[in-house]
KEFISE-100189 format. One record per residue (C-alpha): residue number from 1; x, y, z. Coordinates in steps of 0.2 Angstrom, whole numbers, always signed. Example, Ala and Ser with C-alpha at 12.3 -4.5 7.8 and 13.67 -1.06 7.14 Angstrom:
# KEFISE-100189
PT num  east north    up
PT   1   +62   -22   +39
PT   2   +68    -5   +36
//
This chain:
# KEFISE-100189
PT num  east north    up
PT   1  -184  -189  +382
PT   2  -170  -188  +371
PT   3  -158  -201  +380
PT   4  -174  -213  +375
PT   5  -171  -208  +359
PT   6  -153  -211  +357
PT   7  -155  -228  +364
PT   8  -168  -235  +354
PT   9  -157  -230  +339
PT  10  -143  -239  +348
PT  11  -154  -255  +355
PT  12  -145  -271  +354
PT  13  -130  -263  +345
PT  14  -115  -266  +352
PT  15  -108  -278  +369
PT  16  -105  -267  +385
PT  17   -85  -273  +380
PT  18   -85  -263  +366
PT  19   -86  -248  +375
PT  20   -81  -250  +393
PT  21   -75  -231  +394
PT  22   -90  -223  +389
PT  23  -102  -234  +396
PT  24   -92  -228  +414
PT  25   -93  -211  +409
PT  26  -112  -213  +406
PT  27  -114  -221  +422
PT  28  -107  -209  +434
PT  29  -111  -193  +422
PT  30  -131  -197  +427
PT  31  -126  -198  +443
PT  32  -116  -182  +445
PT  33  -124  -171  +429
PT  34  -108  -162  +428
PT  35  -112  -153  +411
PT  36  -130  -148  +419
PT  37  -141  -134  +409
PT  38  -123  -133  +398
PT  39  -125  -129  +379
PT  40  -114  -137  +370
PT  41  -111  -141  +350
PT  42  -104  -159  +346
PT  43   -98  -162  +328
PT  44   -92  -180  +329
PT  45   -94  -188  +312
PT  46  -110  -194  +315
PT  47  -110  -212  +314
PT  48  -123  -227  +324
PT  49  -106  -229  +338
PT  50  -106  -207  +339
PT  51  -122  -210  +348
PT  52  -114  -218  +364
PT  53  -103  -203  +363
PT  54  -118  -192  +362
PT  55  -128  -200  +376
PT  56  -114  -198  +389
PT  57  -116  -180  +386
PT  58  -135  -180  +389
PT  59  -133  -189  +404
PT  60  -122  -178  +409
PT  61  -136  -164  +410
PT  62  -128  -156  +393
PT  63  -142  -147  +383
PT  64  -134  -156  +367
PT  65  -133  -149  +349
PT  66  -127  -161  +335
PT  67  -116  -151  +322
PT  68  -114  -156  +303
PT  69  -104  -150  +289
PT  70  -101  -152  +273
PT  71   -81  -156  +279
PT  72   -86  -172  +284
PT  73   -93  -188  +283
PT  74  -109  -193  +290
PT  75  -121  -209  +288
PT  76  -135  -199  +280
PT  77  -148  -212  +284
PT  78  -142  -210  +303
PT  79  -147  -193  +300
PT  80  -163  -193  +292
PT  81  -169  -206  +309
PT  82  -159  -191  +321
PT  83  -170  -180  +313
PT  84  -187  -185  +321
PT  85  -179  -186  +336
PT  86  -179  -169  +346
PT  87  -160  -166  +345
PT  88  -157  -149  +336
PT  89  -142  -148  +321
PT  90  -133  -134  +317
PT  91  -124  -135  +301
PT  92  -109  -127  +298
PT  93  -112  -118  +281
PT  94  -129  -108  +289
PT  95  -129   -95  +299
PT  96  -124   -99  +319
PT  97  -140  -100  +326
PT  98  -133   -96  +344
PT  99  -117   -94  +355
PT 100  -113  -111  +364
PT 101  -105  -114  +381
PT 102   -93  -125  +373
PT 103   -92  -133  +358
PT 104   -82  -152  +352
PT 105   -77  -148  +337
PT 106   -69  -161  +323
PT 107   -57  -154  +309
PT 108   -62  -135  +314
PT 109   -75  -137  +305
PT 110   -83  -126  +319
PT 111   -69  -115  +324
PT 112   -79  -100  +318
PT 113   -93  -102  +331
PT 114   -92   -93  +348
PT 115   -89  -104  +361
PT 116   -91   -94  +378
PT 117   -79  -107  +388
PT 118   -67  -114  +376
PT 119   -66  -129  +362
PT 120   -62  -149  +364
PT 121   -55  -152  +346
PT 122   -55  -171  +339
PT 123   -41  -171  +328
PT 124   -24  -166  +322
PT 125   -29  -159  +307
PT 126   -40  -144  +318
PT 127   -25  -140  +327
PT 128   -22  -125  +312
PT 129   -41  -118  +314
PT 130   -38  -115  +333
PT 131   -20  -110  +331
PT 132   -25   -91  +337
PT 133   -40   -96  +347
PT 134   -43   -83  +360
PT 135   -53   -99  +370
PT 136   -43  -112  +377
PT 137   -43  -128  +368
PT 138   -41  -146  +371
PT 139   -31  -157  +358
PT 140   -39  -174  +360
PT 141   -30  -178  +348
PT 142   -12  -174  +357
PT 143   -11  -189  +369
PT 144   -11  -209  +368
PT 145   -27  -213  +368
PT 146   -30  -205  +351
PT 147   -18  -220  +346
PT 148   -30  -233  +349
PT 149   -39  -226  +337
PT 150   -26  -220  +323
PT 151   -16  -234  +326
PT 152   -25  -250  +330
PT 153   -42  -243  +323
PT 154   -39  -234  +306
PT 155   -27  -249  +300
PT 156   -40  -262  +305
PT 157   -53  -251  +294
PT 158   -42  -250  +280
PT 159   -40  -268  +278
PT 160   -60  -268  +282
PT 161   -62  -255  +268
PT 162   -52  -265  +256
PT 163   -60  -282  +258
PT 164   -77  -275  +257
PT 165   -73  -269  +239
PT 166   -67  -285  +236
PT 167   -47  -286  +240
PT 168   -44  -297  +253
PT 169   -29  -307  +248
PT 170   -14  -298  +255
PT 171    +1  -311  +258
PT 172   +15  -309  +247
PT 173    +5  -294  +239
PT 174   +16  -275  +239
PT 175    +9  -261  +249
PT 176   +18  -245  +248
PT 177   +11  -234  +264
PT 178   +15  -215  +262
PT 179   +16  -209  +281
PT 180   +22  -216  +298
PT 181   +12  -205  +309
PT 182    -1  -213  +320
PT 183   -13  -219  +304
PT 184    +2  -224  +292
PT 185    +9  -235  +308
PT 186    -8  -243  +310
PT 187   -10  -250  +293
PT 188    +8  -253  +293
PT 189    +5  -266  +307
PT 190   -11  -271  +301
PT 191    -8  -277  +284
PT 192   +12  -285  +290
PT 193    -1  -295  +302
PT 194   -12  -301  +284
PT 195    +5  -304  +277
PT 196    +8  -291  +265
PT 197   +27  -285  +261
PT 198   +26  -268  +267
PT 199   +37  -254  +260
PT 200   +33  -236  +269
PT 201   +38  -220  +260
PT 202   +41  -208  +275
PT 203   +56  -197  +283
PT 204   +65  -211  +290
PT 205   +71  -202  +303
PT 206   +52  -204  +312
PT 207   +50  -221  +309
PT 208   +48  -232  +323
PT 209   +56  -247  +329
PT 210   +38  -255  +327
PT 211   +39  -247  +309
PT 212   +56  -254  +305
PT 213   +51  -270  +312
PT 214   +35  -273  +299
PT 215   +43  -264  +285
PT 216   +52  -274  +270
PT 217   +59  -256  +266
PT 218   +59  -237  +272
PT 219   +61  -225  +258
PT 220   +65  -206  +262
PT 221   +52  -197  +255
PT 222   +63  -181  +248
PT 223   +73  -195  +237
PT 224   +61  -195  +221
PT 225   +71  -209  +211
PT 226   +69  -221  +225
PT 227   +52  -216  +225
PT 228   +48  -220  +211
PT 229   +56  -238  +209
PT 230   +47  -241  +229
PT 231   +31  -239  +217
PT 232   +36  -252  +203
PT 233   +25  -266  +204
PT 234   +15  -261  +220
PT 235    -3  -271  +223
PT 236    -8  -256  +233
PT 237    -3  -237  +239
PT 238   -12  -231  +253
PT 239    -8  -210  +258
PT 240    -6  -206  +277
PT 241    +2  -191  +278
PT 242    -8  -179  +286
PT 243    -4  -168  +272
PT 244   -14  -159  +258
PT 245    -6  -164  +241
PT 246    +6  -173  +250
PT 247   +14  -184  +235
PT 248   +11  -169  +222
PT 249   +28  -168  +213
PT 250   +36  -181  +222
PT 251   +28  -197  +214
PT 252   +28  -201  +193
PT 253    +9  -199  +192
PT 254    +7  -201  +175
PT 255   +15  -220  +180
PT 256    +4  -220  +193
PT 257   -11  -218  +185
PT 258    -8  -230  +171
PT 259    -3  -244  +185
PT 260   -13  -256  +190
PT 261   -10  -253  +209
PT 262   -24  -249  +220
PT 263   -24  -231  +225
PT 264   -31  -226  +241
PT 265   -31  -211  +254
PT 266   -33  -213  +273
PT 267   -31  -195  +276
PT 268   -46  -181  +278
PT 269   -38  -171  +264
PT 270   -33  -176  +245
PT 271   -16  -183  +250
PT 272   -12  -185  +232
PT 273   -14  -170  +225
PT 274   -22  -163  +210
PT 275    -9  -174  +196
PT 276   -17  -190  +201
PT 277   -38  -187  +195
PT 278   -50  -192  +209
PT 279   -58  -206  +199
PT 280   -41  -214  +199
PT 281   -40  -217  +220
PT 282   -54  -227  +226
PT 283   -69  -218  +234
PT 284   -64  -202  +227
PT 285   -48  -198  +236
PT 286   -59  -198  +250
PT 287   -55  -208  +266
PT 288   -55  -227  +264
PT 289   -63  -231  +279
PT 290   -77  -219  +277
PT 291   -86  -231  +264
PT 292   -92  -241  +280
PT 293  -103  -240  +290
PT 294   -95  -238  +304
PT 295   -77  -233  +299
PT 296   -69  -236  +316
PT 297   -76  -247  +325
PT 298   -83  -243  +340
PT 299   -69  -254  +352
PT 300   -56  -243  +345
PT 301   -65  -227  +346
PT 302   -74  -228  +362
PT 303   -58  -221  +374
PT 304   -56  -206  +359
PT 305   -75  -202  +360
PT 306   -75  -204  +380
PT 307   -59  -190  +381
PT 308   -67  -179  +369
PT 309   -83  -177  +380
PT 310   -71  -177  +396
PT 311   -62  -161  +385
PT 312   -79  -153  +389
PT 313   -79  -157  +409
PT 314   -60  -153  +412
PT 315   -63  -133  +401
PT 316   -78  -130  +415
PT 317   -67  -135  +427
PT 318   -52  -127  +424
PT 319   -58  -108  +419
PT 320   -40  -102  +421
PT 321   -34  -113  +405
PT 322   -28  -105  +391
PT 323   -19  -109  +372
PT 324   -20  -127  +369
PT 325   -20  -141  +381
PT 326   -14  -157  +382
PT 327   -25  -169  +389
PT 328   -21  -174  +407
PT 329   -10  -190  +410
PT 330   -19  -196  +424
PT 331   -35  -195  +412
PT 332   -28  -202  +399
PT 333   -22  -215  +411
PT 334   -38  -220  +418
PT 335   -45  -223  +401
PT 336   -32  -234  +396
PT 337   -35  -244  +412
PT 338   -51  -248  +410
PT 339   -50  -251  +392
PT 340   -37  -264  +396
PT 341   -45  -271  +410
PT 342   -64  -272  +405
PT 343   -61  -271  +386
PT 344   -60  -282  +369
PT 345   -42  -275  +366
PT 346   -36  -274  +380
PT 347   -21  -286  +372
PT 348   -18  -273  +359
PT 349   -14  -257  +370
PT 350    +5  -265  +372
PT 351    +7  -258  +352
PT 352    +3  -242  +358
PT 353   +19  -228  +360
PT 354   +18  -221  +379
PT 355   +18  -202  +379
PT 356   +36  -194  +384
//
């Protein structure tokens, strides 16, 4: 039974708090089977804690597919144990191997699959893939709870990423954080926490008032000279744009490179463009946090995982939808809840910026 399967791998992994949303929805999904007989393609990154993610689903009655592409990351020795299970793959640079009910896509990385109901799409960075979808598609990535992930999460993981190559000592130390979007804020926070003086290169007129608060400076990103003397002397640079050769042009990279300032990228794409070579960023100029094992981890992850596969639920549901939806403020709201109240974080949700 695959459920067997997925828990062996899983056994003794993580504390029920760690995931209070998903263990709920795994509870009443096996009692309800909502997703019964459904074919459905799920292309998480596929990491030990995507497994929870993927158990609600069969619990739910889901005939599950696991999908992998060459986009994104993946724990490859994961894999090779997944595939002596039963579940079947379908990766995204081979030929479709069927049409799916509905399919949870990351990054659109499976936009080009037929999906006979409509699409649950993880992230911001999909949006584009599904801009002319003739399926309706839900944005996960549109609502709060994504923030416990981009914003508490993926700044916890940079720091994570950091010490485990060795560069722990932040107090005192510059960090220069390009982007105050969801991800830029959360290392923001996180590394003002460790004691860093923090100076964001941004459009000021999106920073926030937990931005300004943390931030020694805030440099418009459209004044070069400025730029460039934010970058003198930085310890580290960290890219969270959201942006494909975000910095190209804007930055003195031949400086850059000959600095001694830790370069990194948080983003999924090449943030720095191609002036800056790959061996100069750490990992590649790929993301940071995907050098762990588990790059978020699973308490900040659990609500985003659990709204993702609700994304599935509310499209059978809802047949009339159309375009691009938001997720549901009332779901969104119930997630929050029992994250707060049966949670490990449950104290960090108050960094979080309500929607509307």
């Amino acid at each position: 039974m695959l459920t067997n399967q997925i828990e062996k791998l899983i056994a003794g992994r993580y504390l029920p708090e760690e995931y209070p949303t998903l263990r709920e929805q795994t509870h009443r999904w096996k009692k309800s089977r909502p997703l019964e007989g459904m074919e459905i393609l799920d292309a998480t990154p596929i990491f030990r804690n995507t497994l929870l993610k993927h158990l609600a689903l069969l619990s739910a009655g889901a005939r599950l597919t696991l999908g992998v592409s060459n986009l994104l990351p993946n724990d490859t020795h994961l894999l090779e144990a997944l595939s002596q299970t039963d579940i079947p793959f379908d990766r995204a640079e081979a030929p479709a191997p069927k049409t799916y009910d509905l399919i949870l896509d990351c990054a659109g990385a499976f936009s080009s699959r037929e999906a006979r109901i409509g699409y649950a799409e993880l992230t911001r960075s999909g949006a584009q893939a599904y801009a002319h979808c003739p399926r309706p598609v839900f944005m996960a990535d549109e609502g709060i709870i994504k923030q416990i992930e981009t914003c508490l999460g993926t700044g916890e993981s940079y720091l994570r990423a950091m010490k485990a190559l060795g560069h722990e000592a932040w107090k005192g130390r510059k960090l220069v954080v390009f982007g105050s979007g969801k991800v830029g804020t959360g290392i923001i926070l996180q590394a003002f926490k460790a004691g860093a003086r923090v100076f964001v290169v941004t459009d000021p007129a999106t920073a926030d008032a937990r931005v300004k608060t943390c931030s020694e400076e805030i440099t418009d990103f459209r004044d070069l000279p400025s730029v460039a003397r934010t970058l003198e002397n930085a310890y580290a640079v960290v890219t969270a744009t959201g942006t494909l050769h975000a910095l190209e042009g804007r930055i003195p990279a031949e400086k850059l490179i000959h600095s001694t300032a830790l370069l990194a990228n948080m983003g999924v794409d090449d943030e720095y463009g191609p002036s800056i070579p790959s061996e100069r960023v750490l990992e590649h100029k790929a993301p940071l946090n995907f050098m762990l094992e588990e790059p978020t981890l699973l308490r900040y992850i659990d609500a985003t995982m659990t709204l993702h596969n609700e994304g599935a639920l509310y499209l059978r549901l809802h047949p009339e939808a159309k375009g691009q939806i938001l997720p549901p403020q009332e779901t969104e709201q119930r997630l929050l809840d029992i994250t707060r109240h049966e949670g490990i974080i449950g104290s960090e949700l108050d960094l979080l910026v309500k929607r509307g």
